[in-house]
N, C-alpha and C positions, 0 to 999 in steps of 0.2 A: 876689652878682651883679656880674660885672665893670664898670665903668661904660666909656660910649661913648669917653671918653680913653683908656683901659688899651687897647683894641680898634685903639685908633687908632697906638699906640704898637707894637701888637706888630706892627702892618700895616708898620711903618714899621723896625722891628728885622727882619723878613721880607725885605723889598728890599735893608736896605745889609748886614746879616749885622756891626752892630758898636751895641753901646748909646752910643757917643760918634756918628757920624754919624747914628744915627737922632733923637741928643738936639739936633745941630744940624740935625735938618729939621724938628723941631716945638718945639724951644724950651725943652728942658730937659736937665740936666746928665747925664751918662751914667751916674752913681747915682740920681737917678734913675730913669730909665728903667729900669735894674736890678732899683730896688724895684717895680714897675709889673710887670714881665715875672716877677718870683718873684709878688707876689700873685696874679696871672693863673693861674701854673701852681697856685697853692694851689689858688683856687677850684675850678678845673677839677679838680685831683687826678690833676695829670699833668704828666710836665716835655712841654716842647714844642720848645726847642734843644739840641743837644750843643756844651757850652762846652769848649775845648779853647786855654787860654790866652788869646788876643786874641779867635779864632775864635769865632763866633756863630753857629751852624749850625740850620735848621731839620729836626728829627726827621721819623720816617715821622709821627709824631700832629699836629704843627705843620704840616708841608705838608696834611693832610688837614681844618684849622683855617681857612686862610688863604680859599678862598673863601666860608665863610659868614660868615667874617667881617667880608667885603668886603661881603655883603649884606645886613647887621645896617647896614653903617657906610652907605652910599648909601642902604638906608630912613630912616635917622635925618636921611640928609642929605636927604633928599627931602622930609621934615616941615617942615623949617623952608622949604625953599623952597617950598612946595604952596600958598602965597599968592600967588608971585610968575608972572608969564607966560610967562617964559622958564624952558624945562623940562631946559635943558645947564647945571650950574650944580656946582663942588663940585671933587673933585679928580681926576684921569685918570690912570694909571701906564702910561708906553709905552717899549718900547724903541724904537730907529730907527738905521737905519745912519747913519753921518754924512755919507754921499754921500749919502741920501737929503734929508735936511736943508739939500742944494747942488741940488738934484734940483724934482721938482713937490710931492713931497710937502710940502715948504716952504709950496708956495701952497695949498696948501685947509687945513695947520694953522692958518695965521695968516688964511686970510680966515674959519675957522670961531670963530678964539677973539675976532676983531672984532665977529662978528656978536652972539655970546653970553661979556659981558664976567666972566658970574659962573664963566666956566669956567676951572679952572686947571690945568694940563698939567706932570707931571714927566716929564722925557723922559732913559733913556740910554743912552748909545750904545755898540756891541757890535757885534755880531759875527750872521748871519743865526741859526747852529747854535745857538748859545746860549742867543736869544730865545727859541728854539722849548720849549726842555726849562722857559725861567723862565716861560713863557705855560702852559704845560701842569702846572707845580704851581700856578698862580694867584696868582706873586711880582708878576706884570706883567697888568693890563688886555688889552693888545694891543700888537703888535709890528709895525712895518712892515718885510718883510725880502723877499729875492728867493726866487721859486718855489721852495719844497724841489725837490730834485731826486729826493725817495723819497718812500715811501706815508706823510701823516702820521697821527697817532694818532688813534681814533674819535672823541675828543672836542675835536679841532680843526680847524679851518676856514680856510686861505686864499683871501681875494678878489681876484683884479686889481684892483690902481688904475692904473697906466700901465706904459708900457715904453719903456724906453733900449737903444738902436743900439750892438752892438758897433764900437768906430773903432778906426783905427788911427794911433796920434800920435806926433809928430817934434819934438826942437825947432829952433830956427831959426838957433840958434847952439853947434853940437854940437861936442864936443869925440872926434870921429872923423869920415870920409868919408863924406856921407849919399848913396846912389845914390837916383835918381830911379824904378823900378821898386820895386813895394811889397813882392813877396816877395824880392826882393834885397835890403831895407833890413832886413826880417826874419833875414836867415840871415846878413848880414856884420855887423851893428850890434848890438851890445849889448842884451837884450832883458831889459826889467825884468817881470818876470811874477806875477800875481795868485796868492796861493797858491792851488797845484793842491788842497790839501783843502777849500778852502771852497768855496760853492756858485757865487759869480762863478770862480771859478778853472774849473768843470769848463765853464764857458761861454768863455771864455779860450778850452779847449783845445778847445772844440770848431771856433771859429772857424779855428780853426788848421788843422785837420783839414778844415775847408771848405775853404779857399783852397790846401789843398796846401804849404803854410809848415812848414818848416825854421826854425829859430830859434839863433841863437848865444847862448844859454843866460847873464844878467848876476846879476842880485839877484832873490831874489823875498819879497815885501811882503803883509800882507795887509788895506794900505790905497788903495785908490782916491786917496786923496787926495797920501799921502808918492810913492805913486808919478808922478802929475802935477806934484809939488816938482819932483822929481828928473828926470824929463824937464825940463823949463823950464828946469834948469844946463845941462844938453848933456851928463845921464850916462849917458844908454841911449832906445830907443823902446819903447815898449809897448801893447796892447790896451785897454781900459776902457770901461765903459760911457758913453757918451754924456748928462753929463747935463742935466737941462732947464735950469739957470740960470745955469750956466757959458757964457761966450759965447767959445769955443776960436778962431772964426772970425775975432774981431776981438783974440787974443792976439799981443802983441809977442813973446813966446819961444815959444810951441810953434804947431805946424799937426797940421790933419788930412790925410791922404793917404789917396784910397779904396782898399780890400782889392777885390780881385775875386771875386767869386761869393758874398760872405761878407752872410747873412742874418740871424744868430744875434742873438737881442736879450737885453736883461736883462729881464724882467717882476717890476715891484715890485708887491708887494702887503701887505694887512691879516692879520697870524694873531691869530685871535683863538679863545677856546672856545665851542663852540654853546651856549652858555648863561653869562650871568657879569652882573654886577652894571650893567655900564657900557656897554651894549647901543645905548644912543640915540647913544652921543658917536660909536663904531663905525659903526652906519648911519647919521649925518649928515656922516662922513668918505666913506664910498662915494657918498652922495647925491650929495656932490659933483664924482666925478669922473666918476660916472654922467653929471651933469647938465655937464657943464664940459669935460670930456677924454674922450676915444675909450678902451672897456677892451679890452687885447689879448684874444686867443682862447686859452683855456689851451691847453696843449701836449699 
């Protein structure tokens, strides 16, 4: 019978896909962890990664592992706290955009892990698309990522938690001629643009398509944040989501300039699976912005 460490080890071989980073998130050597993840497969009588040199890969039998395994380790972790009052206690796996982390979702992680200090949050950061495919084998808890733009799988569930204002930003000391008209700064100015494949991207281009915008086509990024660097130099204008904790208004290098007609938001929200082990941490995140912030209307 595996013991609840081996369980906890492969949870954690699962997420970084390497026995040396998983041996530095719980505290042992990447032999290790090795010997931990071969005993496991004995037990079991079954391998569960494809090793392919460095590569640590989770198999069709290892993805199919991972969330009961999650729910072996949150009952066991539920025992030792079932004495204590506070019922968010233990460890949470999330991904999250890193605009989001500049954003609101900021404020309800950190006023929910003040409130409940036994809670502890690994959080990393990625990409919306990515989230969704590591949410849906059960490598990650939940994922805070923008609206899919397509149907998702029967066994996942996005929530609104808030939304951000497509803007459109200038900086203040630009290294070309900025015109004063918005779709004129669009179509003669350097336009840093959100990649068109990812799902802020197809919000980009719809914005654009509102306002009737031409664009002189500069870099495109598929960071929110490198590309507010680089606006701030004076190397292009760009689109982006607006978000909550950045104060743009009171920035010494870049401004906002209103778009006309342009309604298009970003709606950030929760994916998580209708079922999975860490269910209270998930709804005391929505409670929050239920009870704290306005949730947009899905689309």
């Amino acid at each position: 019978m595996p013991s609840i460490r081996t369980l906890k080890t492969f949870l954690a071989v699962a997420r970084h896909g390497s026995f040396s980073a998983a041996g530095r998130e719980i505290g042992l050597t990447a032999a290790a962890v090795g010997l931990q993840i071969r005993s496991l497969e004995d037990d079991l009588n079954q391998t569960l990664f494809d090793r392919s040199g460095r590569a640590i890969v989770l198999n069709t039998a290892g993805r199919g592992l991972v969330e009961p395994v999650q729910d072996l380790v949150a009952r066991y972790d539920a025992l030792s706290a079932a004495h204590q009052s506070d019922p968010l206690t233990g460890m949470v796996v999330m991904g999250t955009l890193v605009s989001a982390l500049m954003g609101a979702f900021a404020d309800g992680l950190w006023a929910l892990m003040r409130k409940h200090p036994g809670l502890e949050v690994k959080l990393f950061a990625g990409l919306s698309a990515d989230f969704a495919l590591r949410v849906d084998r059960g490598e990650l808890d939940a994922a805070v990522i923008t609206q899919p733009p397509d149907r998702l799988p029967s066994n996942l569930v996005w929530t609104a938690l808030y939304a951000e204002p497509l803007v459109l930003i200038v900086p203040r000391r630009p290294h070309f001629t900025l015109p004063a008209d918005p779709l004129q700064i669009l179509a003669q100015c350097p336009f840093l643009r959100f990649d068109r494949q990812a799902w802020t991207g197809h919000l980009v281009n719809r914005a654009l398509e509102q306002c009737g915008a031409t664009v002189r086509e500069g870099m495109e990024l598929n960071s929110v944040e490198a590309i507010v660097a680089l606006v701030r130099q004076g190397f292009g204008v760009s689109i982006v989501p607006q978000l909550a904790n950045v104060q743009w208004s009171r920035d010494r290098s870049l401004q906002i300039v209103p778009m006309p007609a342009v309604t298009v938001q970003r709606d950030v929200g929760l994916l998580e699976r209708k079922q999975h082990s860490r269910q209270r941490f998930t709804d005391a995140i929505k409670d929050y912005f239920l009870s704290e912030r306005p949730v947009p209307k899905a689309r």
